[in-house]
C-alpha positions in Angstrom: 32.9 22.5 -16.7 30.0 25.0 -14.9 29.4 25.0 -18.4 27.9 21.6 -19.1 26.6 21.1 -15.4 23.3 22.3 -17.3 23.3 19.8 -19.6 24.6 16.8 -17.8 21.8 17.2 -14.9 18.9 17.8 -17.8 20.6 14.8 -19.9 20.0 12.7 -16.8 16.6 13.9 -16.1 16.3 12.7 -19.4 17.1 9.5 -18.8 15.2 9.0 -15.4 12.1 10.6 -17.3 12.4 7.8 -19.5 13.7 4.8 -17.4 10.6 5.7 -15.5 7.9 6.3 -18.6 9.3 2.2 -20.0 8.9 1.0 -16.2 5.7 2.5 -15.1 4.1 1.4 -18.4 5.9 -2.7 -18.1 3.8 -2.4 -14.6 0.8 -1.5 -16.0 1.5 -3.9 -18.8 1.9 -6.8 -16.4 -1.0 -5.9 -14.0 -3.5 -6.0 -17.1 -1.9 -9.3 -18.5 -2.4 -10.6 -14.7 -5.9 -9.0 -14.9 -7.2 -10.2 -18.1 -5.8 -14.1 -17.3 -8.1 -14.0 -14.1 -10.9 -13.1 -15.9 -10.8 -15.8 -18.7 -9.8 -18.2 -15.9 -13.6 -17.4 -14.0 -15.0 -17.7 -17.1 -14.1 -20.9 -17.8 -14.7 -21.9 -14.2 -17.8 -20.5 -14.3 -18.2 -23.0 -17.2 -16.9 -26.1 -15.3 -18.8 -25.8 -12.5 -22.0 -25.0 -14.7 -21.0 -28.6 -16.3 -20.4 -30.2 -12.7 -23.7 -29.0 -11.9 -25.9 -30.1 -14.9 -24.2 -33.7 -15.0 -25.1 -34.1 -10.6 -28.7 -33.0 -11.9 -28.9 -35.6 -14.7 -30.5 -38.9 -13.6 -28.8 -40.4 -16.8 -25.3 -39.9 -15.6 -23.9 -42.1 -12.4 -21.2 -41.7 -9.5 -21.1 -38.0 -10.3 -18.4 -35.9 -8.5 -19.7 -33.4 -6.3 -20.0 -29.7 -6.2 -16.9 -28.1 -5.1 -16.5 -24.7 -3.8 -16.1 -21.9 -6.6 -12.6 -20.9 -5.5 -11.3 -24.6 -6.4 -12.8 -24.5 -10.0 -11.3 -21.0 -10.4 -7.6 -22.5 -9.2 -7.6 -24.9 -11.5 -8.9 -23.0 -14.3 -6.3 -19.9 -13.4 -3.5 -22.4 -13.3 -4.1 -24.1 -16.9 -4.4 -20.2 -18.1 -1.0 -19.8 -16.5 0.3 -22.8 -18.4 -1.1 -21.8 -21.5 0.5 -18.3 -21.4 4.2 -19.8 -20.0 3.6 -21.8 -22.9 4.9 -24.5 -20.1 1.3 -26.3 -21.2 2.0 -30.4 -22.0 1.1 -33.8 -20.9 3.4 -33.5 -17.8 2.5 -30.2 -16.5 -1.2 -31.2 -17.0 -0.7 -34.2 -15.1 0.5 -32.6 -12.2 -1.6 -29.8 -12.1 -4.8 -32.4 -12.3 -2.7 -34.5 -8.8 -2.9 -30.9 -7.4 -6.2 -30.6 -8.1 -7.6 -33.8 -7.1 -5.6 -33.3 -3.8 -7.2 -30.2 -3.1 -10.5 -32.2 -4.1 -9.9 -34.8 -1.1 -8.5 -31.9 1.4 -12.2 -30.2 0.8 -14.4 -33.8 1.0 -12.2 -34.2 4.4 -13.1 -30.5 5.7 -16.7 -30.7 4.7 -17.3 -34.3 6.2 -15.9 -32.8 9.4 -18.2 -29.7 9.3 -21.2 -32.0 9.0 -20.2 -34.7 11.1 -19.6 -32.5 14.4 
């Protein structure tokens, strides 16, 4: 049995080596998926509130929405990226996401009208 003690504790080792290698790299996996769907997410935000912007500047479009803060145009966007890559992305989930959104919308009109008003 002293024999194999050898072998059984550098078989395991082994095995720990690995179980570590497969789990460190699924970490770093994750992290850069989590990375790389927060940068498209500010992109197309970026994009949005670019739009939002040129259509309050254009005299040929009424009742435009205003400008929101940056970090609401960068939740939305960041949560249809989630969608998308759950592949949970339909009518439904859209639908709720945009209640969200537009809820957060009349949270911020209500917080800025305070600010102003006092």
């Amino acid at each position: 049995m002293e024999n194999y003690l050898p072998l059984i504790t550098g078989f395991v080792g082994v095995i720990l080596g690995s179980l570590t290698s497969v789990i460190v790299a699924w970490i770093n996996s994750n992290s850069q998926r989590k990375l790389e769907r927060l940068k498209v997410a500010i992109q197309l935000a970026i994009e949005n509130r670019r739009t939002d912007h040129e259509d309050a500047r254009s005299p040929n479009i009424k009742g435009t929405k205003p400008l929101y803060p940056f970090s609401s145009y960068i939740f939305y966007s960041y949560q249809i990226i989630k969608l998308v890559d759950d592949e949970k992305l339909n009518a439904e989930s859209l639908q709720k996401l945009h209640a969200e959104h537009n809820n957060l919308e009349v949270e911020i009109l209500k917080e800025t009208d305070k600010k102003l008003g006092s």
